[in-house]
N, C-alpha and C positions, 0 to 999 in steps of 0.2 A: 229256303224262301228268301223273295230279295226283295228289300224297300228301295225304291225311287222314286223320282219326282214324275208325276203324271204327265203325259201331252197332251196339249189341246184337243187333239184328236180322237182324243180317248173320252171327252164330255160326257158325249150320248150313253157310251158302254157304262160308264161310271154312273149316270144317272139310271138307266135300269137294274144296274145292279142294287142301289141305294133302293129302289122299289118292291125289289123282290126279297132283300133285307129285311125292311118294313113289313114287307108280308108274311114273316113266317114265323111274325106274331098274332095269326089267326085275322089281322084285319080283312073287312069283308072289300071287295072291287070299289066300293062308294067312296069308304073313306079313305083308301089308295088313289083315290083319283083325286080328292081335296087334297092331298099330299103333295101331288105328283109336284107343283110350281114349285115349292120350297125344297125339295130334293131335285130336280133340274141342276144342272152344273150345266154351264154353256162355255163354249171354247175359250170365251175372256179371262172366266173365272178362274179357271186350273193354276193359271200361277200367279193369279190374286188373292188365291185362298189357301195358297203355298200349298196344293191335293200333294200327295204323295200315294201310290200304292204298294202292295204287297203283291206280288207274283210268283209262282212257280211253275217250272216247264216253259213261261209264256204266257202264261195263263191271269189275270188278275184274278185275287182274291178276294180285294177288299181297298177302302181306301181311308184315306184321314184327310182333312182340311184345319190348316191353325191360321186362324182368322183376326186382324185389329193390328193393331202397333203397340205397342211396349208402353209401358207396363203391365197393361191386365190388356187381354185377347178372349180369344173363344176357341173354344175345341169344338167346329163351327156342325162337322162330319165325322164321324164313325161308322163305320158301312163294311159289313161281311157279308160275303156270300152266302147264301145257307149251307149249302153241304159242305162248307168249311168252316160252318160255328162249332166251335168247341176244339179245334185244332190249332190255338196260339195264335192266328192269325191278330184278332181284337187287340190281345195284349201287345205283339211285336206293334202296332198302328199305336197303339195307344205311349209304348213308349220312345218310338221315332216323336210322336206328337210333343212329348215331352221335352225329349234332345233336341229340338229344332226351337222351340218359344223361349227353353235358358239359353240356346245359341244365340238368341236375338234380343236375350235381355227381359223378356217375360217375367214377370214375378207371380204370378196367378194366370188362371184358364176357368172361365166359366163354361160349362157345358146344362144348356137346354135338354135335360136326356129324355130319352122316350121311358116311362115307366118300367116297359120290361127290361130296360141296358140299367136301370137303378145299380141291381146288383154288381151288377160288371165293374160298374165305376168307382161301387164302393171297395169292391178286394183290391181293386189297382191305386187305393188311396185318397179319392176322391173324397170330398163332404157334402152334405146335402146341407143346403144353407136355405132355403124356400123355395120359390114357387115363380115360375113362369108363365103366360101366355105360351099358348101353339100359336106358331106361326099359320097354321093351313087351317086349323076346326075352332070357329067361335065357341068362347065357355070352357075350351078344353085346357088344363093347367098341364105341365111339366116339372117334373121335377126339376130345380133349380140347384147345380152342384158347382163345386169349384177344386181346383190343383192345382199347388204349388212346384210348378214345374222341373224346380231346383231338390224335390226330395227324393226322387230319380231312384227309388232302390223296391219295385216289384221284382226285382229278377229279373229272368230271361227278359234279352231285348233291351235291354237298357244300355245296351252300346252304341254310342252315334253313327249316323252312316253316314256316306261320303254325299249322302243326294242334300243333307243339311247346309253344305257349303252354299250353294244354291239360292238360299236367301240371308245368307248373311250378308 
């Protein structure tokens, strides 16, 4: 599998994959559709929100977004495809996410998680520190977590890739 920096041109794909991600946590077409704006990636964005994906064969996996300026940022995106959740994908994203915010001087990553990624975030080191607003559903909270980008030792994937130079 290969992490690199996303293209522009890849926005649209990235945002449906980000939808179909969201969906295969049982949400019903309604509240994927109050979703859809805040999961949109538009062609500006890719390497304003330094996307990076995970590919194999050609194929995208999944992607990441590490979002702000130094010293605390956002781990803005996390997005698997479905029939690639459970196959490392999450974790190789999550620790390119990591090696690219110490590259750039990062000291913290807030991530807004989606309730059912809680867990995800917690075995790769993450803390849950409160509570967020959703961006897309009034009332609806998120979990509020944060990593310290410099403690870099889940394991596999914790070696920098060359797509990091990129925004440094």
């Amino acid at each position: 599998m290969l992490v690199r920096a996303a293209r522009p041109e890849e926005a649209a794909l990235l945002s449906e994959l980000a939808l179909r991600s969201k969906g295969h946590w049982g949400y019903d077409e309604d509240f994927l559709e109050r979703c859809r704006e805040e999961l949109t990636l538009r062609p500006g964005d890719v390497e304003q929100r330094r996307t990076a994906v995970a590919e194999r064969h050609g194929r995208v996996l999944g992607f990441v977004t590490v979002q702000g300026d130094p010293p605390d940022g956002e781990l803005g995106m996390l997005f698997v495809d479905p029939p690639a959740i459970g196959g490392g994908v999450g974790r190789l994203l999550f620790e390119h996410a990591l090696a690219v915010a110490q590259t750039l001087g990062f000291t913290r990553l807030e991530i807004g998680a989606d309730p059912h990624a809680e867990a995800f975030y917690r075995a790769m080191g993450a803390t849950r520190v409160g509570k967020v607003p959703s961006g897309s559903v009034p009332g609806r909270e998120l979990p509020l977590m944060t990593v310290d980008p410099g403690r870099r030792g889940t394991g596999r994937g914790s070696t920098p890739t060359a797509a990091e130079d990129r925004w440094s």
